[in-house]
ZAMARGU-4260 file (C-alpha; in steps of 0.2 Angstrom, whole numbers, plus 5000, padded with zeros to 4 digits):
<rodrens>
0) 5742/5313/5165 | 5725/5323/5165 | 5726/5324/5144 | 5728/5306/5145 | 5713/5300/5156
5) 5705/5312/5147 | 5708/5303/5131 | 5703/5285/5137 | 5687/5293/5144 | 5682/5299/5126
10) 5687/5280/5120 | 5678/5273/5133 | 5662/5285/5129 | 5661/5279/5111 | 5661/5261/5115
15) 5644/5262/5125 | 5627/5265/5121 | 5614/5267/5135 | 5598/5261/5132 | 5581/5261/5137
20) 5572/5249/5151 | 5585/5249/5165 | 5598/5258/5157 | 5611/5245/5155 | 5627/5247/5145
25) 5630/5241/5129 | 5647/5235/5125 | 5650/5237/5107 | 5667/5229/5110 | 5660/5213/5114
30) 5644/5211/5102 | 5634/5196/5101 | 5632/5191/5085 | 5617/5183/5078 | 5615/5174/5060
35) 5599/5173/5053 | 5592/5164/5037 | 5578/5170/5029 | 5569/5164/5012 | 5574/5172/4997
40) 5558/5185/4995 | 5559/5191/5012 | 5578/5193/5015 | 5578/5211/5006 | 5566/5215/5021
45) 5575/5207/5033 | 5592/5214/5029 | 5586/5231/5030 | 5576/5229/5048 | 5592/5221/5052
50) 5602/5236/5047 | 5589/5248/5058 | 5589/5234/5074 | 5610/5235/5073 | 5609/5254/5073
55) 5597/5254/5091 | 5611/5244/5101 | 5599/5234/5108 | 5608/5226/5124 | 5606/5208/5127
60) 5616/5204/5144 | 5624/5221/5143 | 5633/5216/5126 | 5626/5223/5111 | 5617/5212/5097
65) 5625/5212/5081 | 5611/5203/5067 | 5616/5196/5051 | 5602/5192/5040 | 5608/5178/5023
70) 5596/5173/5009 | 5595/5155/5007 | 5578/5141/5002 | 5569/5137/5018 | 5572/5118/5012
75) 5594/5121/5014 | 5589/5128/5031 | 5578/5116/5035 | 5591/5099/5032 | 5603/5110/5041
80) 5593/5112/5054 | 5591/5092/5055 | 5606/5086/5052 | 5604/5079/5033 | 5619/5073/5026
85) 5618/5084/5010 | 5614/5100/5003 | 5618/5110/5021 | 5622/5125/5026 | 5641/5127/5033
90) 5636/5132/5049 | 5618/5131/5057 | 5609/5149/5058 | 5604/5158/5074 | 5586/5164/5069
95) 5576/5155/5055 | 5563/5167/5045 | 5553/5154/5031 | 5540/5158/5020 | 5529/5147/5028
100) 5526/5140/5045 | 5525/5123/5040 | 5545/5123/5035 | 5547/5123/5055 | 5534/5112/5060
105) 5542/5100/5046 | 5557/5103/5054 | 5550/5099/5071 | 5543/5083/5065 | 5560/5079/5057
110) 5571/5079/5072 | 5573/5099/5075 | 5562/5098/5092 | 5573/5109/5101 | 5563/5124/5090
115) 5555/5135/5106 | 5537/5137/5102 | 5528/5155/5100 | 5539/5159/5085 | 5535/5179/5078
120) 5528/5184/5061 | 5537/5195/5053 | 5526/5198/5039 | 5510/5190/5029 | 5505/5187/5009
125) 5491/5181/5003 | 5492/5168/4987 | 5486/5177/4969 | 5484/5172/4953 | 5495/5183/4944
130) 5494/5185/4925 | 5499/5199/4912 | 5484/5214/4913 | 5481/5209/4895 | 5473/5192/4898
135) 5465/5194/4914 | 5456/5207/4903 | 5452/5193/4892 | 5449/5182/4905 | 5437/5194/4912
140) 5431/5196/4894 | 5425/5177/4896 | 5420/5178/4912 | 5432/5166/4917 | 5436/5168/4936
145) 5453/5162/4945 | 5447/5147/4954 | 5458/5132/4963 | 5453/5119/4951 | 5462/5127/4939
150) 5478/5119/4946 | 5472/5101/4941 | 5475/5095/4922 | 5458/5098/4909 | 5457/5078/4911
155) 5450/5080/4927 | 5438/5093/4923 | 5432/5084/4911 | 5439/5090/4894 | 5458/5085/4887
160) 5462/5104/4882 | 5460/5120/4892 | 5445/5132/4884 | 5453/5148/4875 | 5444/5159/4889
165) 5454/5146/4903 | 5474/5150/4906 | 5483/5136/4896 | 5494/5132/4910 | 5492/5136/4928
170) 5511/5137/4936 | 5513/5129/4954 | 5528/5135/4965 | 5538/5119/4969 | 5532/5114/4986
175) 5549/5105/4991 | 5556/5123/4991 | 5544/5136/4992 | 5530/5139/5003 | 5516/5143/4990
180) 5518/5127/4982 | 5513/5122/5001 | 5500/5131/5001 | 5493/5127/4983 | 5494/5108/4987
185) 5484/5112/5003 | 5470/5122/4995 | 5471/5109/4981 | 5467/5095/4992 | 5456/5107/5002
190) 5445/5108/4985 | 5442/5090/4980 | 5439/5084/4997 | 5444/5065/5000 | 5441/5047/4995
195) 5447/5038/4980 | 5439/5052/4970 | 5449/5067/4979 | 5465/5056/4979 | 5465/5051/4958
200) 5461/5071/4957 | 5475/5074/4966 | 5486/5063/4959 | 5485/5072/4942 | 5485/5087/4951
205) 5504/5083/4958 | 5508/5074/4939 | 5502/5090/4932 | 5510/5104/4943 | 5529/5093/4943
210) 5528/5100/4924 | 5526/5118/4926 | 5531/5120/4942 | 5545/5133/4946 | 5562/5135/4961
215) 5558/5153/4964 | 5545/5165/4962 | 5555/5177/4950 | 5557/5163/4937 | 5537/5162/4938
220) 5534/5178/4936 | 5545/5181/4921 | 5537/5166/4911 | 5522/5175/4913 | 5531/5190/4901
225) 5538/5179/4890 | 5526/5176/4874 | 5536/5159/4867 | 5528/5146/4873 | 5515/5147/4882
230) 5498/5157/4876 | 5488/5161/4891 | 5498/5159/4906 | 5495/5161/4922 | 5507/5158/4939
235) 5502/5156/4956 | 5514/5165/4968 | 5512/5180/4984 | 5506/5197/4981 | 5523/5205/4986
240) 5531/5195/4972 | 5520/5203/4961 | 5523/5220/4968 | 5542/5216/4966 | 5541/5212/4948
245) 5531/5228/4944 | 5544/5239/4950 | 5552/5237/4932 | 5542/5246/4920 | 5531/5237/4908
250) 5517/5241/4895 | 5508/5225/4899 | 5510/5224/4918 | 5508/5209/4929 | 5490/5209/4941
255) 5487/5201/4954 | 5467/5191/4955 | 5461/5184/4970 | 5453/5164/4969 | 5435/5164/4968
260) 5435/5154/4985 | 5447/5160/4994 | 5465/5161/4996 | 5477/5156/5007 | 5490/5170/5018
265) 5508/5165/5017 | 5516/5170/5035 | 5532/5176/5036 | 5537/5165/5054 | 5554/5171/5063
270) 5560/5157/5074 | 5575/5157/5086 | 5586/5143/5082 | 5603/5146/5092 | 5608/5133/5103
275) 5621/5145/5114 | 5610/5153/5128 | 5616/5171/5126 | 5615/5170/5109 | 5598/5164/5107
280) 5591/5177/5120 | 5600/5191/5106 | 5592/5181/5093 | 5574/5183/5104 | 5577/5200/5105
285) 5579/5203/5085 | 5563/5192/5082 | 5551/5203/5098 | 5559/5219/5086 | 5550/5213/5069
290) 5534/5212/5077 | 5537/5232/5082 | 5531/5247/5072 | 5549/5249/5065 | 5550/5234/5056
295) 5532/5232/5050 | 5533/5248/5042 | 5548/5242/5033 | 5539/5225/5027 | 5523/5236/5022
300) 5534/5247/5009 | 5542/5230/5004 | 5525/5224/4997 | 5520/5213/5010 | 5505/5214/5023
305) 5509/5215/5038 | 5510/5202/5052 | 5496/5201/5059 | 5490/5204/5042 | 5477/5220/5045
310) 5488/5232/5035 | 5492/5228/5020 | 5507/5236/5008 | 5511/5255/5008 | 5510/5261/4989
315) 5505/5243/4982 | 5500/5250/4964 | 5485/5247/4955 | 5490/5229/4950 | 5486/5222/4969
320) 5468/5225/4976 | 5467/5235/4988 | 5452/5224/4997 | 5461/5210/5008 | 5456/5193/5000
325) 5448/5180/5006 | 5452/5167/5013 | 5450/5149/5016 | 5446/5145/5033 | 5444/5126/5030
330) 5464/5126/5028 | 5470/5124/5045 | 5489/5121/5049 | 5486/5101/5050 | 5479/5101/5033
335) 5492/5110/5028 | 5504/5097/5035 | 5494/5082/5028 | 5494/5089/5009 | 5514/5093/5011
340) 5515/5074/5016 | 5505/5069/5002 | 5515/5079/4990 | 5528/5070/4999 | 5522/5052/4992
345) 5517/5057/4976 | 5530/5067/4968 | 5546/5057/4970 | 5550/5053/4952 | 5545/5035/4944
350) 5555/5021/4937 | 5540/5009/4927 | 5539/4999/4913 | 5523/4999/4902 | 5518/4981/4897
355) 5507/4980/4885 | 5493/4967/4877 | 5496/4965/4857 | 5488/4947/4856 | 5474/4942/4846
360) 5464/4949/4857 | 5467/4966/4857 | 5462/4965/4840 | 5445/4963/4846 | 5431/4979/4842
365) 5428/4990/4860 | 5415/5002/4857 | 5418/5003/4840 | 5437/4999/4839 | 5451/4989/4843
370) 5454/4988/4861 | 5473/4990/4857 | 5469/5007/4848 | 5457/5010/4863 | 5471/5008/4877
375) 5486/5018/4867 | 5474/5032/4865 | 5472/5032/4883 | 5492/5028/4887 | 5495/5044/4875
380) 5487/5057/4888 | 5492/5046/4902 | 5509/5050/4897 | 5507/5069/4899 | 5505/5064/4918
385) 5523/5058/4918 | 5536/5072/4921 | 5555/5073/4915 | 5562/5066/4929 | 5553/5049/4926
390) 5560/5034/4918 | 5549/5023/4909 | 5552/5010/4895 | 5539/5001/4884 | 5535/4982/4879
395) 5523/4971/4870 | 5519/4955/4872 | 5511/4940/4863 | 5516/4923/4860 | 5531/4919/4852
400) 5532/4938/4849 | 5553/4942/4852 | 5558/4921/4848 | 5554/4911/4863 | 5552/4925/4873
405) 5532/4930/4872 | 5537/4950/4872 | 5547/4962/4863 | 5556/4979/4869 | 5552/4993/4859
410) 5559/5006/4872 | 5573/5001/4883 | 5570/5008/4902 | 5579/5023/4906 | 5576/5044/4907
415) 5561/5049/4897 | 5568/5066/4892 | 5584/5057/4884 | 5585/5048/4870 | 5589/5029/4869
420) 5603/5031/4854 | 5601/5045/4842 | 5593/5062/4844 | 5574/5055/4848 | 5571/5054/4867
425) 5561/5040/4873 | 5544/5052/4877 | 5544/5057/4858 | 5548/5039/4853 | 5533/5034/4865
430) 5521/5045/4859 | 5526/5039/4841 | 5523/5021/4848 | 5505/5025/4856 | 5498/5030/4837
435) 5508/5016/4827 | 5508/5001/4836 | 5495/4987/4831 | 5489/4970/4839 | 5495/4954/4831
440) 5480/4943/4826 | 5485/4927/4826 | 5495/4927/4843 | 5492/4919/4859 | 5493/4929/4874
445) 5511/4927/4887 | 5502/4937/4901 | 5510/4928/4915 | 5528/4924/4907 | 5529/4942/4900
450) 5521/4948/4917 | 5538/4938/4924 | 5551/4945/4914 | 5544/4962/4916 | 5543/4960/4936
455) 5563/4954/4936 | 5568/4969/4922 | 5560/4983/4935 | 5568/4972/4951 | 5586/4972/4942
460) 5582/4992/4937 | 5577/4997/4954 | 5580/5015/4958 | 5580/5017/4977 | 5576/5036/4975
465) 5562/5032/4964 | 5543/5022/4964 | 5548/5008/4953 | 5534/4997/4946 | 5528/4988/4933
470) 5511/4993/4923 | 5502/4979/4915 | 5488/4985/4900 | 5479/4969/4897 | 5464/4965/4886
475) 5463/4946/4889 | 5469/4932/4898 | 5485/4920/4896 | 5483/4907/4885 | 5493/4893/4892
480) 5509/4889/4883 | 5523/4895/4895 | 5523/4897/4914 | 5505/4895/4923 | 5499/4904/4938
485) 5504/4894/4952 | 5521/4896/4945 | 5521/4915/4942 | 5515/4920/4960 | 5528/4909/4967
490) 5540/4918/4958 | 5534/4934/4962 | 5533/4930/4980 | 5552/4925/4982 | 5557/4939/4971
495) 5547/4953/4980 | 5559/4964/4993 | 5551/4975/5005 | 5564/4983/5004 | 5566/4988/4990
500) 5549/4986/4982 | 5542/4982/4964 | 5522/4984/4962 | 5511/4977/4949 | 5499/4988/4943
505) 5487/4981/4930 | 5475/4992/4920 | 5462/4979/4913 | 5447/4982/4900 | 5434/4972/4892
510) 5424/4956/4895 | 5439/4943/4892 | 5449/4948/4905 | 5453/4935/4917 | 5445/4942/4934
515) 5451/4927/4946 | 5471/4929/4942 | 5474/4946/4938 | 5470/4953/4960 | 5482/4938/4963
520) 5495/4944/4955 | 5495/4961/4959 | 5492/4955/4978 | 5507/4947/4977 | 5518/4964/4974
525) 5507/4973/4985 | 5500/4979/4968 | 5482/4984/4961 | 5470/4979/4950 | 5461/4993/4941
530) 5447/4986/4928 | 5439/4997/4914 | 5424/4993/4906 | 5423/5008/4894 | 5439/5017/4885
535) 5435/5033/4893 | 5440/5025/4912 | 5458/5020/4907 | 5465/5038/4912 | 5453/5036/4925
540) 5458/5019/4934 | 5478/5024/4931 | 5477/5039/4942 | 5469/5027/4955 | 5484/5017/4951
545) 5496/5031/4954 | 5485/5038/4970 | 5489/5019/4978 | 5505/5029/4984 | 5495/5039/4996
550) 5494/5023/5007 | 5509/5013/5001 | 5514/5000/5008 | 5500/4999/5020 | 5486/4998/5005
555) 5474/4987/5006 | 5471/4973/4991 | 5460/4982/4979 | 5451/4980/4963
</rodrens>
């Protein structure tokens, strides 16, 4: 009987911990477990601090607190967390570490108020230009610095090509996934300011960065290695994936170069999301533990800075400066929010038709030629702005042009990176169109009949995940021989659905345009009128086109 007591006593001995505080008993039998989501470049971190928490038997209600950190995109946490339809996780997490504090103020805003405020930062990251070591010597070279303006296309610094001391192409992080393309959008915006100016800038800045932005970080940073494609490329991303991707040896290494102005510092939030009581008071006690000297030692030799972002990595190597950056103090959290936002209304993916003038008068001299050669040059640019996820068909119209119809398609309306029939996808046939096409001389103009047909293709087209309209490039005025204005805006006002809504955008140019219909129509489809006087506006007045989604459908009437 005593060998047997004795023998319970030893099971009973190995199956508590006591800990420090008030000495409470730590039942290993009983643990509470605790899920935790963390974004992709942390979770490494996270796993391993979660390893040294587990080994501690920290109590919680004298049961001990079992973590169990899981990579996954803040954007799958953060529909979880709200209760989206699609693309969720199988069951909700108990803590929540994002790459950026405005995944949970999203979330927050979205429907997830529950959140306790005060969440913990596990660790910080400022935003670097990174590049090979070979070309920010060139860079240097040319005294080229890292600046945010470089995210924006060489349109709207004034020039349709990049300088060969400039990077070629300046990848963006996508911002509905990672938290540096956040960021980049917020210090973007935080550069041009606002007013119409800030918001056609930033309008080709979102254009621009849909086609070079990336899901992941790792992905960036290995197109910076490859030499295929791109000659001078340079990727926006945190210092610790920088640090990451050095640990495989290279003769040409990736650096890391601050921005001019300042950067932006990616924080690495831990918020408790467990809806159980006893559970979320475990998951508490994981996220107050991050915050300890422990943890933060195991972030620092991770790459990252540490949370409150005074120490920053143990061994970082010579392609990280050792100097903290600077940073941005104009970015607050509520810019932050607002640029996310606009992001929001500018990214999703277009369904438009491109009507275009080929009467008689387009073949009237602008500045030294045709106006029709002045518009397709301009549309040929404008098309870079548009990226794979867009669809897009093309028509001209003039009288009689297609029978008795007053247009003609050339390219049907459907996705611009696949072809209509054939092996030539509709971008390549596009951009054939914008050099070959000409005006017809001796043909009328079928504005307002073609402008009808083209209102009714889009409406029958419509795309309810997509911005559908219909761009209208006119040189002239109708000239009479079909349906007549009265008519058209009657049409157009039965045929427009709030609810699922068709603009009219009109880019106009020259003297013959006819100034007193044209802001009626477009009124009439909560549209816009843009007016050109000289060829190098067109790219101009079509991003303040695009930009009208900013304040869509609240926009005022504008010309």
């Amino acid at each position: 009987m005593l060998a047997t007591l004795t023998a319970v006593a030893i099971v009973a001995a190995g199956a508590v911990a006591v800990l420090g505080g008030g000495g409470v008993l730590c039942s290993a039998r009983e643990p509470v477990l605790v899920s935790v989501a963390a974004a992709v470049d942390v979770a490494p971190a996270a796993m391993e601090a979660a390893g040294r928490f587990n080994e501690a038997k920290t109590a919680v209600g004298g049961r001990c607190v079992l973590v169990q950190v899981t990579e996954h995109p803040p954007a799958t946490v953060l529909r979880t967390l709200i209760g989206d339809r699609a693309g969720m996780l199988r069951e909700r997490p108990d803590g929540w570490i994002a790459d950026s504090s405005a995944w949970i103020r999203l979330a927050r805003q979205q429907g997830a108020s529950a959140l306790p405020a005060g969440e913990s930062v596990m660790a910080t990251s400022p935003l670097v230009f990174a590049t090979r070591q070979s070309l920010a010597e060139r860079f240097s070279v040319g005294k080229t610095e890292m600046n945010w303006r470089m995210v924006f296309p060489s349109t709207v610094r004034g020039r349709l090509t990049p300088t060969e001391d400039e990077p070629d192409i300046v990848r963006v992080p996508d911002p509905s996934l990672a938290g540096a393309g956040i960021a980049t959008v917020a210090a973007a915006r935080d550069v041009v300011g606002t007013g119409p100016e800030a918001d056609k800038a930033l309008t080709a800045f979102v254009r621009w960065a849909q086609a070079g932005s990336a899901p992941d970080y790792r992905s960036m940073l290995d197109a910076v290695d490859d030499r295929t494609f791109w000659k001078r490329p340079v990727v926006i991303v945190p210092e610790q994936s920088v640090w990451q991707h050095n640990l495989r040896p290279s003769d040409d290494p990736v650096v890391a170069l601050h921005p001019r102005e300042g950067t932006i510092n990616l924080d690495y939030p831990y918020v408790v999301t467990a809806t159980d009581p006893a559970v979320a008071e475990a998951s508490a006690a994981f996220a107050g533990w991050l915050e300890g000297p422990q943890a933060q030692e195991i972030v620092r030799r991770a790459g990252f800075r540490s949370g409150d972002g005074r120490q920053g990595p143990i061994s970082p190597g010579p392609q990280i400066p050792s100097e903290a950056p600077k940073t941005r103090p104009s970015v607050s959290p509520q810019d932050i929010d607002a640029a996310l936002a606009a992001w929001s209304r500018l990214a999703p993916p277009t369904n438009i038709l491109v009507l275009t003038d080929a009467s008689k008068h387009m073949a009237e001299k602008l500045n030294g030629d045709t106006k029709i050669r002045v518009a397709l040059d301009a549309a040929k640019i404008g098309l870079r702005l548009f990226p794979d996820s867009t669809h897009m068909g093309f028509w001209e119209f003039a009288d009689r042009l297609g029978g008795i119809k007053g247009y003609r398609e050339r390219v049907t309306l459907g996705p611009i990176n696949e072809p209509e029939s054939g092996q030539v996808i509709r971008r390549s046939r596009l951009d054939e169109l914008t050099s070959t096409m000409t005006a017809h001389p001796k043909a009328d103009s079928s504005l307002y009949d073609s402008i009808l047909s083209g209102f009714r293709k889009v409406t029958g087209d419509y795309r309810e995940e997509m911005n559908n309209a219909l761009l209208v490039i006119t040189g002239s005025r109708d000239d009479g021989r079909g349906t007549d204005l009265a008519g058209l805006l009657d049409a157009l006002r039965r045929g427009w659905d709030p609810e699922r809504p068709v603009q009219i955008i009109i880019i106009a140019f020259g003297k013959d345009v006819d100034r007193a219909s044209l802001p009626q129509i477009a009124a009439a489809t909560n549209g816009s009128l843009h007016a050109a006087k000289e060829p190098g506006e067109i790219i101009d007045v079509f991003l303040a086109a695009l930009a009208r989604r900013l304040c869509h459908p609240t926009c005022k009437p504008t010309t």
